[in-house]
Residue, then its C-alpha position, 0 to 999 in steps of 0.5 A: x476750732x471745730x474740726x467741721x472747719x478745721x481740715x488739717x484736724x479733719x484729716x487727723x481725725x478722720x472725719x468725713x461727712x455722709x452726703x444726704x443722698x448716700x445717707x438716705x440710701x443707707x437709712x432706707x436698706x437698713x429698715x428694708x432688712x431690719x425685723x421690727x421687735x415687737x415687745x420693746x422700742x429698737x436700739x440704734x447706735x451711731x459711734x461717730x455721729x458727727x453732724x447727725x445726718x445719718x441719725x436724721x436719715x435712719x428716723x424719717x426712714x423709720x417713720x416712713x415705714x411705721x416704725x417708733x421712734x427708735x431709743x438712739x444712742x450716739x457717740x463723737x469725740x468732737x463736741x461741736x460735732x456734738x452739738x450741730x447733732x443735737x440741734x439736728x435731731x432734738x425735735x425727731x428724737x427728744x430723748x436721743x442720747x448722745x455721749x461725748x468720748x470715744x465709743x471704741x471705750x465705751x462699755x454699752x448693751x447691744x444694739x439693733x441697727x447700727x449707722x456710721x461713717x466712722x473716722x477714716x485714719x490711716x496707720x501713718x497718721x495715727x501714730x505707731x503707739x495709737x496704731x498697736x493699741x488699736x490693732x491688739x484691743x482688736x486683733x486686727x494685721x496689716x496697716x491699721x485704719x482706725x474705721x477697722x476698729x469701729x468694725x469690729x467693735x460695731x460686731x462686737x455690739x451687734x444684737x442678735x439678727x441686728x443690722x449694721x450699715x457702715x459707710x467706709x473705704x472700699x479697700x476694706x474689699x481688697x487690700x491684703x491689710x484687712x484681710x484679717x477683718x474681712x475674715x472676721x466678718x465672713x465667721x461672725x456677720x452674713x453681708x447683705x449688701x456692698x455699694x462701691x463708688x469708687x472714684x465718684x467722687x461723692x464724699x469730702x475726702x480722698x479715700x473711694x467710699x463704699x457702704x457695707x450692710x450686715x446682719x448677724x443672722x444667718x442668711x443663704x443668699x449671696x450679698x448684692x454688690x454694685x459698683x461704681x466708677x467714673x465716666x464721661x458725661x454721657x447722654x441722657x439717662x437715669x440717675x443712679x439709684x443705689x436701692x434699684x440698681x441697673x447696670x449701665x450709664x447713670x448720672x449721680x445727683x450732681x450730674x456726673x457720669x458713672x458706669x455702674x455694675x450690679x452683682x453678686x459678692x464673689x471670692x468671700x472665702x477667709x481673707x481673699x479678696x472680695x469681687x462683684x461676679x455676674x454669671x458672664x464674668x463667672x464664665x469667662x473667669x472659668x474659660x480662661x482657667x481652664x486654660x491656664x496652668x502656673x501663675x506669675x508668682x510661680x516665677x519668685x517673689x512678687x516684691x515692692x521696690x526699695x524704700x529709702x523713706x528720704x528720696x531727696x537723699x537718696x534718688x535723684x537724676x542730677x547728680x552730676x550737678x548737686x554734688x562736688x564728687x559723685x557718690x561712689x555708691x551709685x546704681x541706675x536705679x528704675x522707676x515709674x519713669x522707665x516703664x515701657x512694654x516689654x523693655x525699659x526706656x530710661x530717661x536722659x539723665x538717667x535715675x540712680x541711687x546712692x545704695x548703701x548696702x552690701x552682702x557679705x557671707x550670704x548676709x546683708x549689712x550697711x556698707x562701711x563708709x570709710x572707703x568711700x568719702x563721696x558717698x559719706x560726705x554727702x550722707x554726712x551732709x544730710x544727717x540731720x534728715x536721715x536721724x530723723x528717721x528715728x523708726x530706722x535706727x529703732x528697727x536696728x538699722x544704721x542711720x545711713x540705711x534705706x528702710x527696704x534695700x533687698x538683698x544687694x545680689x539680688x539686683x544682678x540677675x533677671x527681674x520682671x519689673x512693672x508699674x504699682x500705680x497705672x490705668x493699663x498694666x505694664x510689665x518689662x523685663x530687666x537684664x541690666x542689674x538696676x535696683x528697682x525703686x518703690x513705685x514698681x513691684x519686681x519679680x526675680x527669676x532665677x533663669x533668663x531663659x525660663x519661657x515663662x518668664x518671657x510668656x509673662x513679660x507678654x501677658x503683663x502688657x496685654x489688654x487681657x491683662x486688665x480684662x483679667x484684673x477687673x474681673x478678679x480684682x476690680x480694684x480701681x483709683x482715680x482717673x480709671x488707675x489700678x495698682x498692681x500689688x503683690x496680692x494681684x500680680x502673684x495671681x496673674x495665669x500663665x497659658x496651659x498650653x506648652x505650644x502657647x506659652x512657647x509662641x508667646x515667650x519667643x514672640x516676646x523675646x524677639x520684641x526685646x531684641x528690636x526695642x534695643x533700638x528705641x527708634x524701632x517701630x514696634x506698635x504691629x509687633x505689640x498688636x499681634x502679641x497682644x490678640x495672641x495672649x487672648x488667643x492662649x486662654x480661649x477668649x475673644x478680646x474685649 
């Protein structure tokens, strides 16, 4: 079966299929930047080209322009693919060339324009060996995506002042993962253009698209980026166009609604995240810098919860039912599930963890089951799951171990606790020694005291907060949700001003003493908090 109708094999392969519209966009900005040659025909390289609609596209954008018919090569490692192409472009390109196998392999000559959707695969689907293969041939870090690869090959064939336009996951902008590449291309490429859709919703596949058009010339002006997210259908206006952008409401061809923002490339300085930056962003991100003094990061390590990699095993709010004797390794575990400004509310009946790990000397080791039969009769119940782990006991771990315990002492003391996944950031504290579970990232902090943490705690559940984010980072998933990483949350500011962050940090200190009563009426006290962060870095709220 051809992987077009095939979508498990679509997935492991990463295909994702270029609509026409997007197609013609892309087509029609490369031949807008590319210099024809005038001594030879131009070569055009698409690596993975699928049903050929981005082929087709480039052509009849080539021959609008008055370009010749440019010489194509075109590579798939699908056959079928191969075909639906060939009977696509054979009467626009008689002599296209197209190759079956991977282009990743393929010894070729340099090229002047390049068109692609590569195959968007993550490291978990392609496999730790396929994954380090890539990751070495490329010099690529972090969590490996196959599309990265066909980046840094596609630089690697790029021709002197060639063009290059990608259509790939819009966390190329931002994850930390690919850093490293982003850094590659700022050295090597000048970016022309970013088109973020966000969640659009225009492509046949989970991952939020955006296009990225390079050239291996030098040029002095700022890349032009535009983004895009979701929107109720509103009244009547244009429909977006990505080659005439005008920010606003806009309609995409298929009538839903999007709010679009046009800019420049702002943060593209080694493997920082890269934003959109408009000159009224630009001067409110310098308002509230120039009062802020210290970050969230200044306060410990910005961590991500525990990871058992066998939840079922391990987490679980029924314990008292699923088991003849409670686990004796238990802890109240928090998650998602507690989030609350500035205090948890836990839910009835409470989630734990069966937590098999201690220190011992200032080192952490897996606890020795044998003083504890409930807790190892139920790990020894659930064996057969926990060996398959095989990635656990590979990296030296006991079959028994969660995949990212922390230290066990470092539950006790005082933590900042917020959502990963959320449409507003919230941020709580936590005085009650729970372990934090993977869906939060956690703070530790040293003193219980420190006002900077309680001024924190107050900033983390502001709508600031996400005014603050959006301009920085910009980074949104579906249904107008944001993830709060390390790489965001280290970077939040703190106030400048002593008085300010001492107002905000009693303010907030009181809050966590009246939320001990869950029935407290606590949503004034919030909405004054709230116009007080605003207030301590010198902007009006929006």
């Amino acid at each position: 079966m051809s992987r077009f109708a095939d979508t498990a094999a679509r997935k492991r392969t990463g295909a994702t299929f270029t609509p026409q519209w997007l197609a013609e966009a892309l087509a029609t900005r490369l031949v807008e930047h590319w210099q024809v040659p005038t001594l030879r025909r131009t070569r055009v390289l698409e690596p993975a080209v699928g049903d050929g609609v981005l082929v087709e596209a480039l052509l009849r954008a080539c021959a609008a322009a008055g370009i010749p018919t440019p010489e194509i090569h075109a590579w798939d490692t699908d056959e079928d693919a191969l075909n639906q192409a060939r009977r696509r472009l054979l009467l626009l390109a008689p002599d296209i060339q197209l190759h079956h196998g991977d282009f990743l392999a393929a010894d070729t000559a340099p090229f002047d324009l390049v068109i692609a959707n590569p195959p968007w695969v993550r490291t978990q689907v392609l496999g730790r060996d396929r994954a380090q293969e890539v990751a070495a041939r490329f010099g690529l870090g972090g969590r490996v995506d196959l599309s990265h690869a066909f980046v840094a090959r596609t630089l690697e064939v790029l021709a002197p002042g060639g063009i290059a336009g990608l259509w790939l996951s819009n966390k190329l902008l931002s994850t930390r993962g690919a850093g490293a590449l982003r850094s590659v291309l700022l050295d090597r490429v000048s970016i022309l253009d970013i088109w973020d859709l966000g969640d659009t919703r225009q492509f046949d596949a989970a991952v939020l698209p955006a296009a990225l058009v390079f050239t291996a010339n030098k040029v002095s002006r700022p890349a032009r980026y535009v983004r895009c997210h979701r929107i109720a259908s509103p009244a009547p206006c244009p429909r977006l166009d990505l080659l005439h952008p005008r920010p606003g409401p806009a309609r995409m061809p298929d009538d839903h609604g999007v709010h679009v923002e046009v800019g420049e490339l702002s943060g593209a300085v080694g493997r920082g995240v890269w934003r959109l930056e408009t000159p009224a962003s630009r001067q409110w991100l310098a308002q509230v810098a120039a009062h802020s003094k210290g970050c969230f990061g200044d306060l410990g390590p910005v961590k991500v919860g525990v990871k058992s990699t066998a939840d079922k095993v391990f987490v679980r709010n029924d314990w008292a039912t699923c088991t003849p004797a409670m686990p004796e390794l238990l802890r109240p575990l928090t998650t998602h599930r507690s989030a609350h400004p500035i205090r948890a509310r836990h839910p009835v009946p409470a989630w734990q963890i069966l937590y098999p790990h201690e220190t011992v000397d200032g080192a952490r080791r897996p606890v020795d089951l044998d003083p504890h039969p409930a807790s190892r009769a139920w790990l020894e119940a659930h064996e057969a799951r926990l060996r398959g782990r095989t990635y656990v006991q590979e990296a030296g771990r006991a079959w028994y171990a969660l995949w990212v315990p922390h230290a066990p002492d470092g539950w006790a003391g005082p933590k900042l606790v917020c959502r990963d996944i959320a449409a507003h950031p919230c941020m709580w504290v936590d005085l009650e020694g729970t372990v934090v579970n993977g869906d939060c990232y956690w703070i530790p902090v040293a003193d219980v005291d420190d006002p900077r943490m309680w001024a924190a705690v107050a900033i983390g559940c502001s709508h600031f907060a996400l005014a603050w984010y959006d301009r920085r980072f910009g980074n949104r998933l579906y249904a107008g949700r944001r993830r709060f990483l390390t790489q965001y949350i280290q970077h939040f500011p703190l106030p400048a001003d002593p008085r300010a962050l001492s107002d905000l940090a009693h303010a907030a200190r009181q809050l966590y003493g009246k939320l001990a009563d869950e029935n407290a009426s606590v949503d004034d006290d919030l909405k004054a908090l709230d116009r007080d962060v605003w207030r301590a870095f010198g902007v009006e709220p929006t």
